[in-house]
N, C-alpha and C positions, 0 to 999 in steps of 0.2 A: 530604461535609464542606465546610466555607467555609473561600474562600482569601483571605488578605490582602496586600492592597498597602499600601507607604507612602511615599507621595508627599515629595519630597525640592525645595524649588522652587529651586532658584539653580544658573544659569549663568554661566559667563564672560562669555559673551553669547549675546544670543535671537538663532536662526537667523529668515531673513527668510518661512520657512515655517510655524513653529510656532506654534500657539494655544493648548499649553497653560500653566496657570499656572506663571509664573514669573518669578527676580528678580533683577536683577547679584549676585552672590556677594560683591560688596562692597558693597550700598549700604548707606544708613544708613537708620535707623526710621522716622525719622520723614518717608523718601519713601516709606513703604508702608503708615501708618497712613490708611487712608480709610474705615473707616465714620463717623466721627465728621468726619472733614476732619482731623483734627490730633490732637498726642499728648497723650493724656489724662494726670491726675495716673496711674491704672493703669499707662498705660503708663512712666511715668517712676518708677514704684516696680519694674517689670520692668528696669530701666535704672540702677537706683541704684548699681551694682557699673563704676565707669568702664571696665573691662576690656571690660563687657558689649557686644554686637555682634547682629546681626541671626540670626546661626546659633543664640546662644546663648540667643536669643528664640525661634526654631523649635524647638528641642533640650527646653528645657524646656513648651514646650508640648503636644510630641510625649509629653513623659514623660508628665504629664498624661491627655492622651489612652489613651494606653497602659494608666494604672493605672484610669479611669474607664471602660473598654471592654471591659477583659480575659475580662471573664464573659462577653461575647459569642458565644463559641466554645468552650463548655465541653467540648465534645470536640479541642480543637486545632486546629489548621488543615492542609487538605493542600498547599497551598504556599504559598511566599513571593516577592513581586515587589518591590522597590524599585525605585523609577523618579523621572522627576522631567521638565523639570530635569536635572540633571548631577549625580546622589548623588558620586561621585567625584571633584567638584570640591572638596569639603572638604578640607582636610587632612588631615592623619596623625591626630591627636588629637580630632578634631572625628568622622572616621569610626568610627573607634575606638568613639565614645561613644555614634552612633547607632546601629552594631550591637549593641553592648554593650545597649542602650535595648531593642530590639526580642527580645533573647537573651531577659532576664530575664522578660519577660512572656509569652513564645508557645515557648521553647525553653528546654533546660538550659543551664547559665554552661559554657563550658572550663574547663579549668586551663589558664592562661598561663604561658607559656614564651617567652625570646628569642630566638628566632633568628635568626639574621645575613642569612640566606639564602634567595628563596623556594623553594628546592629542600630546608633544612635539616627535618628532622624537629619536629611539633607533637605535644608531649605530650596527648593526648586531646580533641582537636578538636571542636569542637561536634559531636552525634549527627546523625545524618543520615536517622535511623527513626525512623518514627511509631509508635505506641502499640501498631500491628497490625503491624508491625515493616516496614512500606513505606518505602522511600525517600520523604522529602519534598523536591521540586526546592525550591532557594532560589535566585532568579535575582536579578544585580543588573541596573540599566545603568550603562555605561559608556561615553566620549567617548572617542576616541583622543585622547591628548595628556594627558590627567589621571588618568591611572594611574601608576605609580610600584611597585617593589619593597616599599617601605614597607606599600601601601595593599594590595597581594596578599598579604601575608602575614596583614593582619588579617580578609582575604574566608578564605583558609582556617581560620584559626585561629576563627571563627563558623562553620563550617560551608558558607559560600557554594560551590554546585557547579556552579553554570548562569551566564554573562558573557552578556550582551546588548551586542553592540558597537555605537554608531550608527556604522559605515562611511559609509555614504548612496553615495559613488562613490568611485573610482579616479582621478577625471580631478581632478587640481590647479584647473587653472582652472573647471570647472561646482563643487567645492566653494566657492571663493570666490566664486563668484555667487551663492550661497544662503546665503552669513552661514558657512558653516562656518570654526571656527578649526582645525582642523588639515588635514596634506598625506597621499599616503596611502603617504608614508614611516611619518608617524604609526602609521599601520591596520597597518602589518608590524612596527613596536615593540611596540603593544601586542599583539598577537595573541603574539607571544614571549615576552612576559612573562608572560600568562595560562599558554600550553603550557608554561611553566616552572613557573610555579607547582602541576601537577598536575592542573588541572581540565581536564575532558575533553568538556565539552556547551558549545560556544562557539555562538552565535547571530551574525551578520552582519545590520544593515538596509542594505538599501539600498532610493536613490531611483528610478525611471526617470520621465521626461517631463519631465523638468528644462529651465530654459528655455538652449535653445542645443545642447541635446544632440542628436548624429546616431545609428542605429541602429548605427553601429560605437563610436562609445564606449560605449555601454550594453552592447554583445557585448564590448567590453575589459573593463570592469569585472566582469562576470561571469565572465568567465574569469579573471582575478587574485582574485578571490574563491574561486572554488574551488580554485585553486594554494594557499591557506592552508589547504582542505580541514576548513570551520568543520563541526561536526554539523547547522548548522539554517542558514536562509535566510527570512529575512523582505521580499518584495520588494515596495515602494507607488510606484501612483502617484502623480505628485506634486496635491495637492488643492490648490486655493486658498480656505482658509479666509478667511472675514472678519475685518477688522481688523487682518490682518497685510501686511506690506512689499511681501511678494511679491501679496496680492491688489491691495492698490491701485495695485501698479504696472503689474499688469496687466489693469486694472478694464475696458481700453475690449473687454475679450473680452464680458465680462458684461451682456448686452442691460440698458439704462437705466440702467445705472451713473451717480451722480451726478459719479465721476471720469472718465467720458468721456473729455470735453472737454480737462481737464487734462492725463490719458495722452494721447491721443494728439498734442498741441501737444510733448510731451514727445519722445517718440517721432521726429515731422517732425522732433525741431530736432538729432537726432544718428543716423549709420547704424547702429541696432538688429541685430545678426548674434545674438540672443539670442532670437529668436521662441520661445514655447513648441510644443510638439509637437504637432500637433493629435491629433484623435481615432483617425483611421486607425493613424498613425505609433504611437501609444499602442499600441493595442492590436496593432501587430507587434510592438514592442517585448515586451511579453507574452508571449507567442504563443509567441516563439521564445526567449523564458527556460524555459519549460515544457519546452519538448523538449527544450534542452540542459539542465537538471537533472535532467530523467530518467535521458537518457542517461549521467548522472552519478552517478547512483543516489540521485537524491534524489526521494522522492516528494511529490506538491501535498495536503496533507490538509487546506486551507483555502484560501479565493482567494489569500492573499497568503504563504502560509506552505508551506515545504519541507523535509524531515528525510529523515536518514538514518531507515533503521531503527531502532524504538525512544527515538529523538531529539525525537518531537513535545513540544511545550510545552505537559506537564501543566495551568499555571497559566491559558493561555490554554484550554485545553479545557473547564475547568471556567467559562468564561464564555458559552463559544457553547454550554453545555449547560443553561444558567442557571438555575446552581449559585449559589449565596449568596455572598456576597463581602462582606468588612468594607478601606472604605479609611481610611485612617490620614494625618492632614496635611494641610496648606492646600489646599485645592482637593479633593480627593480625594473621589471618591462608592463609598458604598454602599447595596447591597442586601442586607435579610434579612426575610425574611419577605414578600416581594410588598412592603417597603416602600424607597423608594429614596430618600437622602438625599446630601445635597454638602455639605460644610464650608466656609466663606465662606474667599474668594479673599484675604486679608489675613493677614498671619503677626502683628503686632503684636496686630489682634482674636481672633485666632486663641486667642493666649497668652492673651489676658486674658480671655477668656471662660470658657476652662478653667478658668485661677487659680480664678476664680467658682464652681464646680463645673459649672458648662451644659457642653452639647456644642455647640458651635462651628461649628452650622448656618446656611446663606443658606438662610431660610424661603422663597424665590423660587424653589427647585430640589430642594423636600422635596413628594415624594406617594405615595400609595398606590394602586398599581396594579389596575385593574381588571380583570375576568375578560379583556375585548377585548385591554387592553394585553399581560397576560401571553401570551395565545395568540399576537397580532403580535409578540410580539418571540419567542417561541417559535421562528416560527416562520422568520423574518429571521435567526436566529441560525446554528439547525442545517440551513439550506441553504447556507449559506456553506461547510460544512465539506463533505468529498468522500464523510465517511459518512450525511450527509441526517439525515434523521428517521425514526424507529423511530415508523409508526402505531399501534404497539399501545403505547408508551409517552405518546404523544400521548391517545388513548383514554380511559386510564387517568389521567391529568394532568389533564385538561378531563371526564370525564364523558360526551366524544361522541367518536363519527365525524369523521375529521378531512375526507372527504368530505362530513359532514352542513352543517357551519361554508364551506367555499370553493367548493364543489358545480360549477356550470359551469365558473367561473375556472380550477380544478385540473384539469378535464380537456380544456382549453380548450388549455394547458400542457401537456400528457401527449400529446393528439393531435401538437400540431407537435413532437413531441421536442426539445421543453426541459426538462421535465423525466420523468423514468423512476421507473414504481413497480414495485417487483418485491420479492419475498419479506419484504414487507412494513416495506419501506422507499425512499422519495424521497427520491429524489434530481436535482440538476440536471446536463442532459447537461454533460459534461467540456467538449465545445467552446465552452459558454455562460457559462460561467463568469467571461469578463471583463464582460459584458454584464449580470451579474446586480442588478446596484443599480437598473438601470432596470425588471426584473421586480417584483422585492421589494415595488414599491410597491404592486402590486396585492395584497396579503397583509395591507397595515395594515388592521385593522378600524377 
């Protein structure tokens, strides 16, 4: 079945790590209208209502969306991700209305009831089975510090059963070096209030390779992390994407860097105790999160991903299985059918294109996949996870031999034990598994 996500874009504020789309939760339209440079008459008939605000220009676009895609999935969907961005930075009333938005088209309405309380009883709570009577995860994210009693009651009263916390660390000070607005006094508020609220599949991210951090704070935060004893564990290293705060301020790592010069004058002109982690440190860092989660009882069922039993994140499985997925909202890409499409980065274009009846594509990031691509990403996808790839599903998928397609390369791999084929599934050895991105490339076709 296809899963869907719906991308939520507004922050309190962009962490100095993140590259995906997103936007102050308070700005106004017309600093966000850029396909045109400026706000069109459209957009100022979006705007005619002076109450009107930048949410309520997302909100109705989303409807939009929602009512012009819905056939997309005519058997339903088997889960739900909302993501963003910070969805739980909205209000009370504003969340409220995106869930409500997202109910009516992919799921049944509740009957609402008020309760005081999030421990109070919800008269018949959004369903939580699919057609073939499976639970459907519905996962949000979530910020420490912008959750509230309020906003849990309306996660249960749609059905929501899976929280994705972005934690990222424990240490006060390395969150404030990365843009984060909360402390992780914050991270023990909300994780309470979630456990209050009845839901039982909490997720934690965290960061490690942060700059400044030593291999005793990354073993603190993991161990305060599972003192909250979340079901799931999401652990990344920290990347430096381009275009954001944290790449350019750390540009003079990156041979040829046009910031060079500028970093490192920067740098000389004050005592820097903030160096990033290099590679080594990286990967003990790693290393030795693996063995203590284990011995935690959590097992690694993807590079970066740990669960109790039974805890794995449905939503994400169906992506490293590449399963069909419909995304929903500014930025947000999908795929169906081998065809993979991104909705332009602008919330104001966004609405008004829809208005139009169009789907609210950046034709710059819309293509159809070719036999090559599907098999490389096939194949990049289901080695990342710890249960590899099913050759005889490969086989059957592509029309060949998944030997016929990599031939030396895969046994190339097989001889040094990186990776193991056995019972007719590859996989990558366990110990290789931080080192895996520098493999993978040999697999693009």
């Amino acid at each position: 079945m296809t899963s869907l996500y719906v991308h939520v874009p507004f922050c309190i504020k962009k962490c100095s790590y993140c590259a995906f789309y997103s936007v102050p939760y308070t700005a106004p339209i017309i600093a966000d209208s850029r396909i045109s440079g400026s706000v069109d008459e459209a957009d100022h008939m979006l705007l005619s209502d002076p109450a009107s605000d930048l949410v309520s220009v997302y909100l109705h676009g989303l409807e939009r969306e929602l009512e012009l895609r819905a056939k997309e999935a005519p058997q339903g969907v088997s889960s739900l991700f909302i993501g963003g961005g910070t969805p739980t930075v909205l209000n009370a009333g504003q969340f409220d209305r995106l869930l409500s938005l997202i109910c009516r088209y992919y799921f049944q309405s509740p009957n609402r009831t008020n309760p005081t309380d999030i421990s109070d009883p919800i008269k018949n709570p959004l369903s939580d089975a699919s057609g073939n009577g499976q639970v459907i995860e519905k996962t949000i994210e979530c910020n420490p510090g912008t959750l509230d009693r309020e906003k849990m009651i309306i996660c249960r009263t749609y059905g929501i059963n899976r929280i994705s916390l972005g934690a990222q660390s424990f240490d006060d000070r390395l969150l404030k070096s990365i843009g984060r607005i909360h402390t992780a006094e914050d991270i023990h508020r909300s994780v309470t209030l979630v456990r209050q609220s009845g839901i039982d599949n909490l997720n934690l991210d965290l960061i490690f390779g942060l700059p400044g951090q030593k291999m005793g704070d990354w073993q603190n935060t993991l161990r305060q992390a599972i003192a909250l004893w979340p079901e799931h564990l999401s652990l990344y290293a920290l990347t430096l994407e381009e275009d954001t705060p944290l790449h350019k301020e750390y540009a003079y790592s990156q041979a040829g860097s046009p910031d060079c010069k500028e970093t490192l004058d920067g740098l000389n002109s004050r005592n820097r105790l903030d160096r990033l982690p290099d590679d080594d440190l990286q990967a003990d860092m790693y290393e030795w999160a693996v063995s203590y989660l284990q011995s935690c009882g959590y097992g690694r069922y993807e590079v970066s991903n740990f669960a109790r039993p039974g805890f794995e994140c449905k939503h994400n499985r169906s992506y490293w299985r590449g399963q069909d997925y419909i995304g929903l909202g500014p930025g947000a890409v999908s795929c169906l059918h081998n065809a993979r499409t991104k909705n332009t980065e602008d919330i104001a274009g966004y609405a008004r294109m829809l208005e139009s009846g169009q789907r609210p594509l950046d034709p710059s990031a819309t293509e159809v996949l070719t036999r090559e691509q599907q098999i490389s990403e096939f194949m990049m996808l289901g080695l990342r996870t710890a249960d590899g790839i099913d050759t005889v599903e490969f086989s059957a998928k592509f029309q060949t031999e998944i030997q016929d397609i990599y031939g030396q390369i895969l046994q190339n791999y097989i001889d040094r034990d990186i990776f193991r084929l056995a019972e007719g599934r590859l996989k990558i050895n366990p110990a290789c598994f931080f080192v895996l991105n520098a493999v993978l490339v040999d697999f693009i076709l």
